[in-house]
N, C-alpha and C positions, 0 to 999 in steps of 0.2 A: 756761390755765396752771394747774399743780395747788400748789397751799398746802401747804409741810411743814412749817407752824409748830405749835410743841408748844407749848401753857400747861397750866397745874394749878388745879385747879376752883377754887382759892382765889382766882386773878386774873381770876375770870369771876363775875358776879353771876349767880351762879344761887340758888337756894333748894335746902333739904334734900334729899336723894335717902331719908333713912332712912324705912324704916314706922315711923310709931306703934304702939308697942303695943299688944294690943286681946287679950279671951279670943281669939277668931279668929286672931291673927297666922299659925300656925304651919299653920292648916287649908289647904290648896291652893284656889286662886283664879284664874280667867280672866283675864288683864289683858282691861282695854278698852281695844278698835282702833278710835276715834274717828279722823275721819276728819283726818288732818294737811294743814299747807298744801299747796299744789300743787307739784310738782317737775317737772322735764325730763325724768326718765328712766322714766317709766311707760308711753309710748305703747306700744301693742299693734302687736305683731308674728307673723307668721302662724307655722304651726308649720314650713314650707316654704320659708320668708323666711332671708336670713341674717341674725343677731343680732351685733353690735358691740358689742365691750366698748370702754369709753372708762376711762383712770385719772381716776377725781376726786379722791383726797388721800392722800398717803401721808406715814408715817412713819418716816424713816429708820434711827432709831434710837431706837425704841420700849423695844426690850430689849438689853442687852450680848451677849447671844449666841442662836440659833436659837429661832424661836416655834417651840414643841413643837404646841401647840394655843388654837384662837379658838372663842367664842362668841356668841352675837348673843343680846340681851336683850330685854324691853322696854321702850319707855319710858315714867317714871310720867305724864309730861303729851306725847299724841303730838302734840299743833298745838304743843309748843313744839321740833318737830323733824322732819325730811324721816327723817333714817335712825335706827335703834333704837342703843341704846347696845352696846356690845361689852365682851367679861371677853379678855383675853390673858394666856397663861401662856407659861415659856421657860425655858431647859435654865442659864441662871444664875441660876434659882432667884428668880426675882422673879413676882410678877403684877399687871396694870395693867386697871385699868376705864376707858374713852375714852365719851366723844362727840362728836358729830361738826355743827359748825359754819358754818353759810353766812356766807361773807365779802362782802359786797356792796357793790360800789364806782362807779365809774364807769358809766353806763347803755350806755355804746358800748364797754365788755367784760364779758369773759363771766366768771358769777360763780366762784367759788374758794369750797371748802372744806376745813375745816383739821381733825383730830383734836386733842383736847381731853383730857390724861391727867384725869379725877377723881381717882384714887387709885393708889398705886404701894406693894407691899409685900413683904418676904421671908414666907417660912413654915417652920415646921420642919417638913413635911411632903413641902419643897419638893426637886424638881421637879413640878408637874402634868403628868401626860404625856396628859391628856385631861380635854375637858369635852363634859359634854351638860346641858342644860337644858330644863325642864319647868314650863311655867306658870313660878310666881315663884322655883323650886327652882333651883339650880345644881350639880349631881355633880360631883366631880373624884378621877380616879385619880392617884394621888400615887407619888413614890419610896419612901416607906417600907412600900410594900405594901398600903395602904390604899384605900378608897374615902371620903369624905368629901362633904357638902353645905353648902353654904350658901343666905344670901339673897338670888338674883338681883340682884332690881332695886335693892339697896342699892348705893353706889357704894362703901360699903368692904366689900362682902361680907359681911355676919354673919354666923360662924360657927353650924350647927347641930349641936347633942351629939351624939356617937356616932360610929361607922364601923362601916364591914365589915373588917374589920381581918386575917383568915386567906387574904391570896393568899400563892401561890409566888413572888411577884417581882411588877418595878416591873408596877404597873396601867397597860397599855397602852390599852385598848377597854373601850367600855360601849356599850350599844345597852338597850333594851325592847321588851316588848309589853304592848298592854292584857289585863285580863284579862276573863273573859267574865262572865254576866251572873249564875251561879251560884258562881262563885270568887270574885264579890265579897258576894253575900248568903251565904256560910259567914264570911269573915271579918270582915263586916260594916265600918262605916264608921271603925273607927281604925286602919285602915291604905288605905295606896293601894290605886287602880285601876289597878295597873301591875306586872308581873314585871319586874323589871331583871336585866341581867347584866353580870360585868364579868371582864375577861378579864388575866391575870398567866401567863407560861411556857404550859403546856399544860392550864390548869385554868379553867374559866369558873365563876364564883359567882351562884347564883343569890340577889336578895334584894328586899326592900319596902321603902316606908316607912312609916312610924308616925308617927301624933299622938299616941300617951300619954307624951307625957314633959316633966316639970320645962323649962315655955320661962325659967325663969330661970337654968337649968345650961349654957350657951350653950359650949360646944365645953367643957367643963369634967370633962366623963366621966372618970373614969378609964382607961384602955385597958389596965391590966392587970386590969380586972373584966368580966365577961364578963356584963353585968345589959341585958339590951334595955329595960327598961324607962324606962332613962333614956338611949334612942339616938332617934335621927330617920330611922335606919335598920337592918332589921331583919335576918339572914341566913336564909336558908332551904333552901339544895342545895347542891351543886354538880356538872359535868360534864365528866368528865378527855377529853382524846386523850392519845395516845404517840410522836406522831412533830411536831417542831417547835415556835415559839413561837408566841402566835396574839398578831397586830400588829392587827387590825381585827375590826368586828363589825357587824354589820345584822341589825335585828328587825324585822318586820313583818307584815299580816295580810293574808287576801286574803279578802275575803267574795262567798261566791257569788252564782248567780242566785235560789238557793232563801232565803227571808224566814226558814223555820223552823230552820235551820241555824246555828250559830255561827261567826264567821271562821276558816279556818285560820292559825295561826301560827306562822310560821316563825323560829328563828335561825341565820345564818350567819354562818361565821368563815371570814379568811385567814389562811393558816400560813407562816413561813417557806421551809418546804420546798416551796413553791410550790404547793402544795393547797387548794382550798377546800372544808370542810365544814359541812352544814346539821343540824337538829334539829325536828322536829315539837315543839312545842311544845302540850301536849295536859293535859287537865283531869285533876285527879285528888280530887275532892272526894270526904271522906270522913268529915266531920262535924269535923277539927280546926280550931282557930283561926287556924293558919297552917299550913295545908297545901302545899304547895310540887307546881307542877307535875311532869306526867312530859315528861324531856327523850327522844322515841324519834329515835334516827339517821336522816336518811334515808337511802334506798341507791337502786343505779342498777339493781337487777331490774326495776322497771318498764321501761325501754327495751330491756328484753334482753338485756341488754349482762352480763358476769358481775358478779356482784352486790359491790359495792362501797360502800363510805358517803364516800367521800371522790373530789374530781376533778381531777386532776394536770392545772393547766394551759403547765405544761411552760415557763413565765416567768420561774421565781427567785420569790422572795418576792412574796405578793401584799399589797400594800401597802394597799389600800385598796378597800373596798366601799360602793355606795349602792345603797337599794333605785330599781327602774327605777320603779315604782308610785306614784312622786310626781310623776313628770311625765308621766302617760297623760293624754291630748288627747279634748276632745270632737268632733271635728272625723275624727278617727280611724276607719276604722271597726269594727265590737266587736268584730270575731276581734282583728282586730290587739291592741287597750287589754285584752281577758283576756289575751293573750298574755302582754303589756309588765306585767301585774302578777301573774303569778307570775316577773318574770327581777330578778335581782341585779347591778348593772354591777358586774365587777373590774379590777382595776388592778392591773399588775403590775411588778418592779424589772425587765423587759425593755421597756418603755415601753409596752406594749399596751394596751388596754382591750377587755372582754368582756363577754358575758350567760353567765349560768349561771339553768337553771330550777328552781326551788324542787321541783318534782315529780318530776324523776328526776336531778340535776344534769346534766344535755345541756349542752354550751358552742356558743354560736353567736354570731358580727360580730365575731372578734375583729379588732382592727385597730391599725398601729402609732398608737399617739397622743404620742410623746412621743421625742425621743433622747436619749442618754446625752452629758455634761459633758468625756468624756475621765477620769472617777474609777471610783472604785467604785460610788459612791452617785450611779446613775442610777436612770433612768423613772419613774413614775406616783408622787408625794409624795401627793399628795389625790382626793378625789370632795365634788364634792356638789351640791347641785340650784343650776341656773342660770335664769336670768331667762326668761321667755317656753316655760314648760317644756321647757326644754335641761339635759341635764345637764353641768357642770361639772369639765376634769378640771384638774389642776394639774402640773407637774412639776419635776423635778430641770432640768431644764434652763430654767429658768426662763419657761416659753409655760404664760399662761390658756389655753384653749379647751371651745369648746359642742360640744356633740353629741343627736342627737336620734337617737328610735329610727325605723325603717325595714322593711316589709315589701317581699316581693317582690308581682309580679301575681297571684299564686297564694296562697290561704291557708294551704297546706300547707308554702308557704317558710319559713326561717327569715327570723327578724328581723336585723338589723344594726344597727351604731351606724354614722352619716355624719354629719359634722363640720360644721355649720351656724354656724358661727362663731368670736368670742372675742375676743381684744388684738389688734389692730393689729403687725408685727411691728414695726415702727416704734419701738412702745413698749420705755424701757428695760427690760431683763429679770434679774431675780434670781434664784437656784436658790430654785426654791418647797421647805415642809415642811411648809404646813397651810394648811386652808383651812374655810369655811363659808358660808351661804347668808345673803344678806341680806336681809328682809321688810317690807317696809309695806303695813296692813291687808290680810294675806293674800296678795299675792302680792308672788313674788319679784323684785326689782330691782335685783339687782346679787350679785357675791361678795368677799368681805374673806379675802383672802391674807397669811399672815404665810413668812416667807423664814429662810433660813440664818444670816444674816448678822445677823436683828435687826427687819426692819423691817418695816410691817405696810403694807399698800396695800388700796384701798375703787376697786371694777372697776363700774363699772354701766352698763347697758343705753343705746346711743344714743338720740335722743329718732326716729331714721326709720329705717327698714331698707334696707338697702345692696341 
């Protein structure tokens, strides 16, 4: 039986979620993933095995109207919780921090879990139409064009000073990459280890963060003054296209077999116009303090093929990207796991799912995953990594499902996606519109789906494979 019961932290005896203040507050920090009680849903499942999502708790009416986008946090004390805390945002302008409650009753049924709003709030910044999170950091692309951060693990969010504040429109997508090991000894340690990007109409921004600024000016910057020094985040570039709006983004690295070499880094974007475009992302150190990488296109002269930077995959908008490189398998063997991490899975508004290769954009496995509602706004809403390294896709038509990657007998095959699991059809079904991956100490166990309609649902792995 799954629990839809809402309470507000106030009628739960919990203690403070806020940091104390400290000189350190603001510096980035590791949560520790101590080892939480035991749970049902962690048994291991092979990568050949089919994976079963089961619903453990949903909320029906989380938000008045469509979750835009979720995020999974951590938690400050993890033995006092099986799953990590969650940030939701929604297109009526509210955002809600949850966690997530074992109900335990009766020993001859089976337990029930409830979401648990901590904190519910408007924003004048509000709609968030994206979040990503970083250690104890929280991004959010906002409607008024902005990028903004806050404090993760706090359950009311503290605002930090500043934005990147010059997109062309609502902040749709944000993705990163780390940066390499001379990008960061140029700009030494007051700003991050990380190139972000964030994507608005056809213009991607490139930018950092900073720790030199005023932690007592807490979201309090002016935004008609243009002074980074009292921001929490820094701008640095940015990289136009001409055709389309770009709905999604994935950044990632792929480090070779050579030790002396630095990773390659990739960003790729999906476009409206049904195209997905990549970026070498490549060093450009040249003594300033904020040097801003070279963004170079990639193109498809490598395959041959006429040379091109962009790959019409002939779908309608492509809705959603994850990189394939988080769920390469030990178990695999190596052609195959190099293969699977240079590929990007996409999603597309014709319901399909694909690879696209980082190295020439070649598309391969594309396969229907999803149908259309009888609307306009069909196929692929989400991607993102599923439990048992599967990846997770979501849809307009309201079906969780897994999928894993696949070679032929031949190492010269292409790879495919085959569908290795997911919900039960059984299960009620909502038009999905966002989704994310859920973790406890390191791997994933489940994914938290927010819907059309409002509601937010927590999917995890059965405890035996079917």
């Amino acid at each position: 039986m799954t629990a839809v019961v809402v309470a507000t932290a106030h009628a739960c005896v919990r203690g403070s979620r806020r940091i104390p203040r400290s000189q350190t507050r603001w510096k980035r920090r590791i949560l520790s993933c101590r080892a939480g009680k035991s749970d049902e849903f962690s048994a291991a499942v092979g990568v050949s095995e089919k994976i079963e999502l089961r619903l453990v708790a949903r909320v029906q009416n989380a938000h008045g109207g469509a979750v835009l986008a979720l995020a999974s946090v951590g938690n400050p004390d993890p033995n006092d919780s099986v799953f990590p805390n969650f940030v939701t945002s929604s297109i009526d302008g509210t955002v809600a921090t949850w966690h997530v409650e074992e109900e335990v009753g009766d020993e001859s049924k089976s337990s029930k879990h409830a979401f648990v709003r901590d904190a519910q709030f408007g924003d004048d910044d509000a709609p968030w139409w994206c979040l990503e999170v970083d250690d104890d950091w929280l991004y959010y692309g906002t409607h008024t064009r902005k990028v903004r951060a806050r404090i993760a693990v706090d359950a009311d969010l503290e605002k930090l000073p500043g934005s990147i504040k010059n997109h062309t429109g609502w902040v749709r997508a944000m993705a990163r990459v780390g940066k390499t090991a001379n990008e960061i000894l140029v700009n030494d340690t007051s700003v991050g280890d990380a190139w972000r990007f964030s994507a608005a109409c056809g213009v991607v921004r490139v930018w950092q963060d900073s720790f030199e600024f005023d932690e007592d000016a807490e979201g309090e910057v002016d935004d008609e003054e243009d002074d980074d020094t009292d921001s929490a985040l820094v701008d640095v570039a940015s990289v136009k296209i001409f055709t389309g709006d770009i709905l999604c983004l994935a950044g990632f690295e792929v480090k070779d077999d050579s030790f002396d070499e630095p990773p390659k880094r990739y960003l790729f974007a999906g476009v409206t116009d049904g195209t997905v475009r990549g970026w070498h992302v490549e060093e450009n150190v040249s003594g300033k303090e904020q040097t801003a990488p070279v963004m170079r296109a990639i193109s498809q002269a490598a395959s041959g093929r006429e040379e091109s930077y962009s790959v019409d995959l002939s779908g309608g908008r492509v809705t959603a990207l994850h990189y394939a490189g988080d769920v390469t398998h030990d178990s695999l063997r190596d052609s195959h796991n190099n293969a699977v991490k240079h590929k990007v899975v996409v999603g597309c508004r014709d319901g399909t799912v694909g690879l696209v290769d980082a190295r020439d954009l070649s598309v391969s496995g594309r396969v229907l995953a999803h149908a259309g509602n009888g609307t306009d706004a069909a196929g692929v809403a989400a991607l993102c990594a599923g439990p048992n390294g599967a990846i997770c896709s979501v849809g307009v038509d309201g079906q969780v499902k897994l999928w894993r990657t696949e070679q032929g007998e031949h190492e010269s095959d292409d790879l495919r996606l085959v569908r290795c699991g997911g919900v039960s059809q059984s299960e009620e079904t909502v038009s999905g519109r966002s989704a994310c991956a859920v973790s406890r100490n390191g791997d994933v166990v489940g994914v938290l789906v927010g819907d059309e309609s409002g509601g937010v649902s927590l999917y995890c792995a059965a405890d035996t494979a079917q």
